[in-house]
C-alpha positions as CSV (number, residue, x, y, z in Angstrom):
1,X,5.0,-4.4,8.7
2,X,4.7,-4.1,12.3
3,X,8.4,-3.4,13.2
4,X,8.0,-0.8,10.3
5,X,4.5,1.1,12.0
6,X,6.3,1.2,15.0
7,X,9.6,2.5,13.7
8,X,8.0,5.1,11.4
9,X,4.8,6.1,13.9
10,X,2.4,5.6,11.3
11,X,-0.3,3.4,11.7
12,X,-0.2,-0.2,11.1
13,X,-3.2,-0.3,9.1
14,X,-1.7,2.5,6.7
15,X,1.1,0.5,6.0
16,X,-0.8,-2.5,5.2
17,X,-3.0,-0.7,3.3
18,X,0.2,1.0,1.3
19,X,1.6,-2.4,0.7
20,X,-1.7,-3.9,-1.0
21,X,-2.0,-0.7,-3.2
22,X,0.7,1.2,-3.5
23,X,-1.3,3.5,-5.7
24,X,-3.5,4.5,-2.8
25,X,-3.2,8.5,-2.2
26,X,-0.4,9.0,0.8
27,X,0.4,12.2,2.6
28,X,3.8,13.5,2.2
29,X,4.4,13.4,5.9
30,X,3.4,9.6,5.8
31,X,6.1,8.9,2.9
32,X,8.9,10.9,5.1
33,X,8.6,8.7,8.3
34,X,8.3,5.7,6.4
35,X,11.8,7.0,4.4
36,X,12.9,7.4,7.8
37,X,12.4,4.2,9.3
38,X,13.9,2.6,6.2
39,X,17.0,5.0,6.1
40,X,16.5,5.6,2.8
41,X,15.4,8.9,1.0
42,X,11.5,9.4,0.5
43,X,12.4,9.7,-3.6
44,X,13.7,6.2,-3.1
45,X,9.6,5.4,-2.4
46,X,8.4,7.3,-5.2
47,X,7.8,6.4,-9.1
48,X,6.5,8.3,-12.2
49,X,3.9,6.2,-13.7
50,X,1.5,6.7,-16.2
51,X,-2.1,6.4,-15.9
52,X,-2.3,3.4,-17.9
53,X,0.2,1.5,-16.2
54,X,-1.6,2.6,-13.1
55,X,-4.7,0.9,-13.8
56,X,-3.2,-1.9,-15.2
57,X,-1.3,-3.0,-12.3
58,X,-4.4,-2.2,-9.7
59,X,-6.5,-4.3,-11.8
60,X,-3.7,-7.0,-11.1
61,X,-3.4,-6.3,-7.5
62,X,-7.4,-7.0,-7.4
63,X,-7.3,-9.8,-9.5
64,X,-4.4,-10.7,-7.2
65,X,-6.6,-9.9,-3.5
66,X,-9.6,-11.7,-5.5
67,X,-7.9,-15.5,-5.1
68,X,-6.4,-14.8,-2.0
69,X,-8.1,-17.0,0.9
70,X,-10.3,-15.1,3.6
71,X,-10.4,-15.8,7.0
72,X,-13.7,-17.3,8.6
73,X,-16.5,-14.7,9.2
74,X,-14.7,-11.9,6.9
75,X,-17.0,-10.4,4.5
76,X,-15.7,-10.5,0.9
77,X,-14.5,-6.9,-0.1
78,X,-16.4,-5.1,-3.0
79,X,-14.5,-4.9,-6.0
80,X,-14.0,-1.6,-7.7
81,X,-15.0,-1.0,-11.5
């Protein structure tokens, strides 16, 4: 993910944050430079998908995030309804 933030000049917290939901609203500009960096075309990063299926698979991420281990002295993250 690093090599990536760097490549595309888009912050590494972005692309963390894109990776762990890829649902999260991005910026057009933000999807180019990461297309960029990848070589591939930004379409290539983009999928139609329903609002069900949506929700279904952020549920899943969060259940997913829920189990994973935190770090000493993190704060657990709220979960969203």
């Amino acid at each position: 993910m690093n090599q990536l933030s760097q490549r595309a000049e888009v912050s590494y917290n972005i692309i963390k944050a894109i990776y762990r939901n890829p649902y999260r609203p991005t910026n057009t500009d933000t999807v180019n430079r990461i297309a960029h960096a990848l070589g591939v075309p930004a379409t290539v990063l983009l999928e139609d998908v329903s609002e069900e299926e949506m929700v279904r698979e952020q549920r899943a991420l969060a259940a997913e995030l829920a189990v994973l281990p935190r770090r000493p002295g993190r704060q657990p993250r709220r979960q969203a309804p």
